[in-house]
C-alpha positions as CSV (number, residue, x, y, z in Angstrom):
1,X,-48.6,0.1,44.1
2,X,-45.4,1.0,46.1
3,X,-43.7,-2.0,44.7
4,X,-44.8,-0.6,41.1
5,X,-43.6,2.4,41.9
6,X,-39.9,1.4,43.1
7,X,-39.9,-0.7,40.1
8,X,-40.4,2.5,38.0
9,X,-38.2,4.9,40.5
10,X,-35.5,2.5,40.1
11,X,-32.6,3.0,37.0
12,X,-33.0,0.8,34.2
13,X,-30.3,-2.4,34.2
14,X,-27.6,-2.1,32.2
15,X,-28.1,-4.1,29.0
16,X,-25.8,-6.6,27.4
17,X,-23.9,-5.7,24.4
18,X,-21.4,-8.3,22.7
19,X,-18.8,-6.9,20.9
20,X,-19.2,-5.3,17.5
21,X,-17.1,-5.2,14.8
22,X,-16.9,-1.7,13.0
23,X,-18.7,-1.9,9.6
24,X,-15.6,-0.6,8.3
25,X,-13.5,-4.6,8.8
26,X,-16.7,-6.3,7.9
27,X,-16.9,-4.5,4.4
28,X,-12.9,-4.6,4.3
29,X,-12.5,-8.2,4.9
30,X,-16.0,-9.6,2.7
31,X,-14.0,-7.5,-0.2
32,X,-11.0,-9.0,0.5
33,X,-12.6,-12.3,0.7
34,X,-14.1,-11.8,-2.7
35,X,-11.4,-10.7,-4.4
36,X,-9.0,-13.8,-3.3
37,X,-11.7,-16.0,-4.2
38,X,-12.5,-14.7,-7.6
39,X,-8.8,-14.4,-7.9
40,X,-8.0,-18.2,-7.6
41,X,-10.9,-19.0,-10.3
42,X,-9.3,-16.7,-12.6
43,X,-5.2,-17.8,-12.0
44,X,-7.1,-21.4,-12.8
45,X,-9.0,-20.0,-15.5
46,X,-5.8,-18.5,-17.1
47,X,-3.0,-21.2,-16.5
48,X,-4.6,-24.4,-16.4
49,X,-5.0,-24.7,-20.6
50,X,-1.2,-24.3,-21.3
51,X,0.3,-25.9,-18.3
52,X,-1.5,-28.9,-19.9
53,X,-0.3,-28.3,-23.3
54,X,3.5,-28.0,-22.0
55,X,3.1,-31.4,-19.9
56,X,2.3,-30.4,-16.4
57,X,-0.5,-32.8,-15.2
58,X,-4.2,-31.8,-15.1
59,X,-3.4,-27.9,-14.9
60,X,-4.3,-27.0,-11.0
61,X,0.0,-26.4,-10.6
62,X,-0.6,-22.7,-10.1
63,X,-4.1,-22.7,-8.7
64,X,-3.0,-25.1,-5.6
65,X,0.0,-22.5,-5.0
66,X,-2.1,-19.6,-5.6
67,X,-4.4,-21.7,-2.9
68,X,-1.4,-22.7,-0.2
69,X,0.1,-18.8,0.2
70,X,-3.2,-17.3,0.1
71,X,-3.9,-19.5,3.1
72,X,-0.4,-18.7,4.6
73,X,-1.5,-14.8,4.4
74,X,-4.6,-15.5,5.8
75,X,-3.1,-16.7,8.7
76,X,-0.7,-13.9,9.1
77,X,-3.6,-11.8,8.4
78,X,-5.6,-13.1,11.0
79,X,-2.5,-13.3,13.9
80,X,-1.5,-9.4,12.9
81,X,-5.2,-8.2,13.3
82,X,-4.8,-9.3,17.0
83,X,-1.8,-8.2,17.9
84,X,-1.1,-5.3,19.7
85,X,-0.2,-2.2,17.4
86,X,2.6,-1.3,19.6
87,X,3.9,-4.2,19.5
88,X,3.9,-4.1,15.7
89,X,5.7,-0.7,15.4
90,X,8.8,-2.6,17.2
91,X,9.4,-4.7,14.2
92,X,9.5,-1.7,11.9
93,X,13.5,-1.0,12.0
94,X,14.3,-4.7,12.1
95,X,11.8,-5.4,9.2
96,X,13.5,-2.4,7.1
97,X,16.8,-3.4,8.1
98,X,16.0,-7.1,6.8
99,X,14.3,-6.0,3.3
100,X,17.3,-3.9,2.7
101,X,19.6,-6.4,3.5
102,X,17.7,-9.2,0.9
103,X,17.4,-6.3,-1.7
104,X,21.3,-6.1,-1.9
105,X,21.3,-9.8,-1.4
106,X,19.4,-10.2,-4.3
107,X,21.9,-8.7,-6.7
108,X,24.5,-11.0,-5.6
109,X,25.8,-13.5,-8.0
110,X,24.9,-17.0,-6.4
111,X,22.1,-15.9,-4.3
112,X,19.7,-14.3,-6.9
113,X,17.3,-16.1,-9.0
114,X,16.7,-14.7,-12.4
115,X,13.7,-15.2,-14.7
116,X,13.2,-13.5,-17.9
117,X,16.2,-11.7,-17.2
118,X,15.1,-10.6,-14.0
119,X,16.5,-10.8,-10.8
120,X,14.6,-10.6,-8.1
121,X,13.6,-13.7,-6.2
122,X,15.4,-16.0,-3.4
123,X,15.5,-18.9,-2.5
124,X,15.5,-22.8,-4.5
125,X,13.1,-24.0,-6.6
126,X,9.7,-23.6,-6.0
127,X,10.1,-21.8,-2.7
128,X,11.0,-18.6,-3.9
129,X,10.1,-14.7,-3.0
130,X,10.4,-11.6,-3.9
131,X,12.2,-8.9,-1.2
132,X,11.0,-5.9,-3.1
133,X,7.2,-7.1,-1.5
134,X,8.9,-7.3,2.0
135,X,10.5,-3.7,0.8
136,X,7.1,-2.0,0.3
137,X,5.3,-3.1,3.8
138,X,9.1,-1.9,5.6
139,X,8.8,1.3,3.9
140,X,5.0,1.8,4.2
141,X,5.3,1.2,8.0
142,X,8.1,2.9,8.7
143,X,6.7,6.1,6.6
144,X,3.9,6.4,9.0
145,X,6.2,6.1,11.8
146,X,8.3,8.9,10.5
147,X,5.4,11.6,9.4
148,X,3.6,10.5,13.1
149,X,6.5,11.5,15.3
150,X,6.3,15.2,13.8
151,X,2.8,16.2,14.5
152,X,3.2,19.7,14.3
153,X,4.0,18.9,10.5
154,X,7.0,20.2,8.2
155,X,8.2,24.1,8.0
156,X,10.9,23.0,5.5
157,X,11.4,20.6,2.8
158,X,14.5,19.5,4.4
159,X,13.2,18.1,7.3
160,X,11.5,15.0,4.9
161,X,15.4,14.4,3.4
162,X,15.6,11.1,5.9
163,X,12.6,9.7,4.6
164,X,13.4,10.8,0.9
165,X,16.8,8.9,1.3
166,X,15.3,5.8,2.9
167,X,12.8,5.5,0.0
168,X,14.9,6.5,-2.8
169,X,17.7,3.8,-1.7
170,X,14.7,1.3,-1.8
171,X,13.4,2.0,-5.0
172,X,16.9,2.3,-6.5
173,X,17.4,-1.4,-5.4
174,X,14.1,-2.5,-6.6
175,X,14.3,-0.6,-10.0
176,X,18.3,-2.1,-10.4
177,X,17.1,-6.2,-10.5
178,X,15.0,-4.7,-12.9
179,X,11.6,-3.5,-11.4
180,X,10.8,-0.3,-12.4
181,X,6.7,-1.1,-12.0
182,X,7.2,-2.1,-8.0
183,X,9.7,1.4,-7.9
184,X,7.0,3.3,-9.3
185,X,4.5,1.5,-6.2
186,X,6.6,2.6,-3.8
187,X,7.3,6.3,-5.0
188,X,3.4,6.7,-5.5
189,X,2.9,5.2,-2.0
190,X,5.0,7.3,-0.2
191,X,3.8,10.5,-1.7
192,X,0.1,9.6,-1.1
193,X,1.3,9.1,2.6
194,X,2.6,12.4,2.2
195,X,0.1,14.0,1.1
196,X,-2.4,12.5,4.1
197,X,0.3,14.0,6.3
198,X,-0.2,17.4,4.9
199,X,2.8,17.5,3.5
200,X,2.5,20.8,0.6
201,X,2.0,19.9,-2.5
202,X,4.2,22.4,-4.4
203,X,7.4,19.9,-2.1
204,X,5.8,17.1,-4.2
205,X,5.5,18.7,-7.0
206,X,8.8,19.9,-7.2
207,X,9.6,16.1,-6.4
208,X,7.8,14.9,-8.6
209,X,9.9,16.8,-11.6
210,X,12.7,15.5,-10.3
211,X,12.2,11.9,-9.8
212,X,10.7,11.9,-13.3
213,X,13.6,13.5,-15.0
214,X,15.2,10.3,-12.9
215,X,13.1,7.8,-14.3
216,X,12.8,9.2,-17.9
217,X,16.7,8.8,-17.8
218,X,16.5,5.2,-16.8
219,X,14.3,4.1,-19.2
220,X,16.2,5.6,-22.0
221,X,19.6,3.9,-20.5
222,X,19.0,0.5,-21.8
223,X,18.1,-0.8,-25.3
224,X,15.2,-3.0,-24.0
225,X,13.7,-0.3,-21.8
226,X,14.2,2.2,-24.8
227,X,12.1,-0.3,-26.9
228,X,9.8,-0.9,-23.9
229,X,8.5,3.1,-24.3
230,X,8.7,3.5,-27.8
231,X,6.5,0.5,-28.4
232,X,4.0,2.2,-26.0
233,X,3.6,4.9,-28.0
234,X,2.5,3.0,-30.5
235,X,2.3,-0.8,-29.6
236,X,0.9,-2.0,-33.5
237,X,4.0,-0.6,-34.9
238,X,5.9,-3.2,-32.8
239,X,3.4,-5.9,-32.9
240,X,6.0,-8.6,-33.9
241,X,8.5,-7.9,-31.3
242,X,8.1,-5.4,-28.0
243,X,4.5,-5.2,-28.7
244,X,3.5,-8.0,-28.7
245,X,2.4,-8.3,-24.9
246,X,1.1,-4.9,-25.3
247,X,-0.9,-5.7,-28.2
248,X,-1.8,-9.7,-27.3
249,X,-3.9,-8.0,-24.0
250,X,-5.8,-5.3,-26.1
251,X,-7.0,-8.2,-28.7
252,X,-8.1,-10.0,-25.7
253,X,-10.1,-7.0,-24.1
254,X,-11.8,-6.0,-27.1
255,X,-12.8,-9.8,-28.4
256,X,-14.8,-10.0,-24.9
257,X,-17.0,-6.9,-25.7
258,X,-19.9,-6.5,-22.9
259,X,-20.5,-9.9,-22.0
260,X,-17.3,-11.8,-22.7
261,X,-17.0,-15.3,-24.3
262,X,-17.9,-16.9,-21.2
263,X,-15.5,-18.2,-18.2
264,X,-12.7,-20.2,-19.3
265,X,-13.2,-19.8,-22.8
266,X,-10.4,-17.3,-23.8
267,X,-8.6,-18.1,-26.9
268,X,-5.8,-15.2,-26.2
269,X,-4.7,-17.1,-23.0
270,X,-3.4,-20.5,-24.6
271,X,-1.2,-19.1,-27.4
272,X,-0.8,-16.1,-27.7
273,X,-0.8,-13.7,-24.5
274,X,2.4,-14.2,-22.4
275,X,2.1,-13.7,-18.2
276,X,-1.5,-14.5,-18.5
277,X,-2.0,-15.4,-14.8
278,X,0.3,-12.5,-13.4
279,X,0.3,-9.4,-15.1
280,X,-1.8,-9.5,-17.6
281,X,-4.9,-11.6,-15.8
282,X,-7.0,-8.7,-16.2
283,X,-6.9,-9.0,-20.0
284,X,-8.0,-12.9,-19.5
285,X,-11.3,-11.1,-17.3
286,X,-12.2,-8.6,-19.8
287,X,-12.1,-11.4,-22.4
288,X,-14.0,-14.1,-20.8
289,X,-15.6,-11.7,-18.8
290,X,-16.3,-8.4,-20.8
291,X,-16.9,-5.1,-19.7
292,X,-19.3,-6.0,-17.3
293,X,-16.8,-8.7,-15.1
294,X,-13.6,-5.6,-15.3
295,X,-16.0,-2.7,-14.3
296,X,-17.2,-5.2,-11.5
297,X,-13.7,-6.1,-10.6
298,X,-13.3,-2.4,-10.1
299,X,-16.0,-1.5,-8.2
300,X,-14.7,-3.9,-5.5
301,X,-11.5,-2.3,-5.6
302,X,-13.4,0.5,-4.6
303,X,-15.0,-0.8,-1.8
304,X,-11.5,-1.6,-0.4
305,X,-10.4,2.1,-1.1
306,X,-13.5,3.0,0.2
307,X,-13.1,1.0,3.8
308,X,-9.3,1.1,4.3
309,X,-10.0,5.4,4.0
310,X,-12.7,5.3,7.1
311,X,-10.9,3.3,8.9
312,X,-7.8,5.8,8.3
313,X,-10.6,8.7,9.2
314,X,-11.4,6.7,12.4
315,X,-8.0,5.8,13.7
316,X,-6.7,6.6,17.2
317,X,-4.0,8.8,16.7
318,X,-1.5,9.8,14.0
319,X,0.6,6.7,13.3
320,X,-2.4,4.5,13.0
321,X,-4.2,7.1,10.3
322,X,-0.7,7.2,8.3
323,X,-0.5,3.6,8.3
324,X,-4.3,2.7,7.3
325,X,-3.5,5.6,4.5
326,X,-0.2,3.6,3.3
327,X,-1.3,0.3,3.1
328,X,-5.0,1.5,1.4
329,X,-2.6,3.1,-0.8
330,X,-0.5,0.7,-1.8
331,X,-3.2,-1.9,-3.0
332,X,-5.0,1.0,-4.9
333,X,-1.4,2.4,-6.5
334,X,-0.2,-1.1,-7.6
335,X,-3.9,-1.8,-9.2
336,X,-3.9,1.2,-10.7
337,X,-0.6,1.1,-12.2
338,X,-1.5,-3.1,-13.6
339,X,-4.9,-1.7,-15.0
340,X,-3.5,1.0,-17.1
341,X,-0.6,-1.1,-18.2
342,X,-2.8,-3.8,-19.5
343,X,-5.3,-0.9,-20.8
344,X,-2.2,0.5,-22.5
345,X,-2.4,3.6,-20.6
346,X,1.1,3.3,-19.3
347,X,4.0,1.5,-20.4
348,X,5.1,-2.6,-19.3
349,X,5.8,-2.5,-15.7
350,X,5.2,-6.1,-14.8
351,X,3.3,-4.8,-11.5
352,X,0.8,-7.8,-10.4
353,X,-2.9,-7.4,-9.4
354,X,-3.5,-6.9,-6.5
355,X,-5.1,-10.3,-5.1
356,X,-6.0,-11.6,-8.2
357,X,-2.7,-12.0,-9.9
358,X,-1.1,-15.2,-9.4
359,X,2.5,-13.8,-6.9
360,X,3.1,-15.7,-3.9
361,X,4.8,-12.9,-1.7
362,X,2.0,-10.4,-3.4
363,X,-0.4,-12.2,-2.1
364,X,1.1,-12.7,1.7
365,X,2.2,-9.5,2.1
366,X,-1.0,-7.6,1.1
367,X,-3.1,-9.7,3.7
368,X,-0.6,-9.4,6.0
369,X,-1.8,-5.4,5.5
370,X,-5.2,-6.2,5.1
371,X,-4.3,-7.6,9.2
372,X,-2.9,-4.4,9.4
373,X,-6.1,-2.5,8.3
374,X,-8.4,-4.8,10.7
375,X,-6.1,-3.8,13.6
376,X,-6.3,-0.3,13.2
377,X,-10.0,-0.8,12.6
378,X,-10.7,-2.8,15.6
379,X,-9.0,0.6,17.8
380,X,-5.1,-0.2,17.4
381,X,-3.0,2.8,18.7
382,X,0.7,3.6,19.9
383,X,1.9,6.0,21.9
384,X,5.1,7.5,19.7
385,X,7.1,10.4,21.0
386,X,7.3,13.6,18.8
387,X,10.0,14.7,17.5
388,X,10.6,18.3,16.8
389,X,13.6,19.6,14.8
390,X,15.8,22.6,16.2
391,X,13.7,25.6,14.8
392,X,10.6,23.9,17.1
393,X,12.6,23.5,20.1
394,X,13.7,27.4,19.7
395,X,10.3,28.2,19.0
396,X,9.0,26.2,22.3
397,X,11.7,27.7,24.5
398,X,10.6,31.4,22.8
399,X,7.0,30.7,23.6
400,X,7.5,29.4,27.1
401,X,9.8,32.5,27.7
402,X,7.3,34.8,26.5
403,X,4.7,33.6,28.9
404,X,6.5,33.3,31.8
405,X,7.6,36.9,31.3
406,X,4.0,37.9,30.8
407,X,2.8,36.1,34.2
408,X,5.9,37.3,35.9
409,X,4.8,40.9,34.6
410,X,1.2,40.6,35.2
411,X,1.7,39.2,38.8
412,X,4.2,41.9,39.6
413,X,1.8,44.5,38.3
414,X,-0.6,43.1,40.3
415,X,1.4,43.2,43.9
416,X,3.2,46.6,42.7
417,X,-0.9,48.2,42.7
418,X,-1.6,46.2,45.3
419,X,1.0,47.8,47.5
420,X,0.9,50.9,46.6
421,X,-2.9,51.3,47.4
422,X,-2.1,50.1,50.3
423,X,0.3,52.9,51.3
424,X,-1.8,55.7,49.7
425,X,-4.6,54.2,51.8
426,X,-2.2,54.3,55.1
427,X,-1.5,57.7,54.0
């Protein structure tokens, strides 16, 4: 019985527990599994007919690429997720420093590759990227670095002029090789970041007028962009010329109705829709796919948007919630912006899906963000010291003034009855 009852007196053992993943990186990473996995079917799905009909083997060219860099962000993926966040937030201004410098690069004669009339990939053959990729993970990490070192947030719209600059230099390169669709990611990015900040919206607003003016000029400033949005307006009219693409991707959403023809079995893909397994892959989904495969595709994009949010909810501190709220942001902008393109909601961007589009440094840097996302989710922090501007530091001083004064008062007041009780008691 004593024994019994020592047993009972005596506290429970402390039980094991193994480590636990948040359900926030399970559901993150199974979604980002499935996506890169339904993404390599479809780049297959979409290329392999017509890179046999121009002569290039069996048809796998772009689905063994799409295969090697998705395993190369994997691995950065994985190696990010365990490294320490502070660590990380060193290689901010080197990393921005570095995409700027390949941006300018870019444009040089010699150095720039150009496709399409494009310029904007490096290197030699088939190792090539794109800087502008490298550009958007710079600016979304060094956005949260700025917005996290002013806590007490923004009195004027001034204060946000350094990250303005920064941004707009960025997305005036980007727009100039030209890439007005990954200019548009990054100015959506940033003021999504912005507005997780608490930025007020009537600043963005106001921005927002102004960079459109901006843009709306641009796109008026060249012939081919000139014919880009008036073919949006009304794509059939131009169906033999800059409407084609435009038109090509709505024949091949409405021939899949619900169901779709069935995988692989798109007629739109071999002859007549161009960018098949880049931008326009979507339109190769709903037709082999239907309604059913795109609304499906979607609803995973909203389980990422959905995961990378709570783990931005559930961050430690404020450069680790900025950061899950950029990079969740940039995956749902640039989606967003390829899905209404290929819709014909918005005009040709050339903006990749995200994960499913065949785009070699796409695909590397957003899983090197998805390692980003997993880090934060797993409890990354930073310590980051705030930074206040000269109407803050007045304030403080003003404050601190103020209650020394009223201590200094109150303690005086204090001795000053004190004594003088003191004496009329004596007295």
């Amino acid at each position: 019985m004593a024994r019994a009852a020592a047993r009972a007196a005596a506290p429970p053992a402390p039980a094991r527990r193994g480590r636990t993943r948040p359900i926030e990186e399970d559901v993150l990473l199974t979604a980002v599994l499935c996506l890169v996995a339904f993404g390599a079917v479809m780049v297959y799905s979409a290329s392999s007919a017509s890179t046999v009909i121009k002569g290039g083997g069996d048809g796998t060219a772009f689905l063994v690429k799409y295969v090697m860099y998705g395993a190369a962000g994997f691995i950065a993926m994985s190696a990010i997720a365990r490294m320490p966040l502070q660590r990380i937030l060193g290689f901010t201004g080197p990393l921005l420093a570095i995409s700027f410098g390949l941006l300018v690069l870019v444009r040089l004669p010699g150095f720039g590759v150009s496709v399409n009339g494009a310029r904007r990939w490096l290197g030699a053959g088939p190792l090539t990227f794109q800087p502008s990729e490298i550009a958007k993970l710079a600016l979304v990490m060094y956005a949260a670095k700025f917005l996290a070192e002013r806590p007490r947030g923004f009195r004027r719209w001034q204060e946000l002029v350094p990250l303005g600059l920064v941004a707009g230099l960025a997305a005036l390169l980007v727009a100039s090789q030209p890439d007005l669709g990954t200019a548009l990611v990054i100015a959506f990015t940033i003021a999504a970041m912005l507005i997780a900040a608490g930025v007020p919206i009537r600043w963005l607003g106001g921005a927002a007028g102004v960079g459109g003016t901006f843009v709306l000029l641009y796109a008026m400033s060249a012939p081919y962009r000139r014919d880009r949005l008036t073919s949006f307006l009304d794509p059939w009219h131009h169906a033999g010329s800059t409407g084609f693409q435009a038109v090509q991707g709505q024949i091949a959403l409405g021939s899949g109705g619900l169901f779709g023809r069935g995988l692989g079995e798109s007629v739109q893909k071999i002859f007549y829709l161009p960018e098949a397994h880049t931008d326009f892959i979507l339109a190769v989904i709903g037709e082999e796919l239907g309604l059913v495969g795109v609304l499906g595709l979607l609803v995973v994009y909203g389980v990422v948007a959905w995961a990378g949010l709570r783990i931005a909810q559930r961050a430690k501190g404020r450069y680790a919630a900025l950061l899950a709220a950029g990079l969740t942001s940039l995956v749902l902008c640039q989606a967003m912006l390829n899905v209404f393109v290929v819709l014909g909601i918005a005009p040709l961007t050339g903006v990749p899906l995200p994960f499913i589009s065949y785009g070699s440094t796409n695909l590397v840097v957003l899983l090197a963000g998805v390692g980003l996302l997993m880090n934060i989710a797993r409890g990354g922090s930073v310590h980051l010291r705030a930074v206040s501007g000269a109407r803050d530091q007045a304030r403080s001083r003003a404050d601190g003034d103020a209650d020394l004064r009223h201590r200094s008062g109150r303690d005086g007041g204090a001795r000053r009855s004190g004594a003088g009780g003191g004496r009329r008691a004596a007295g």
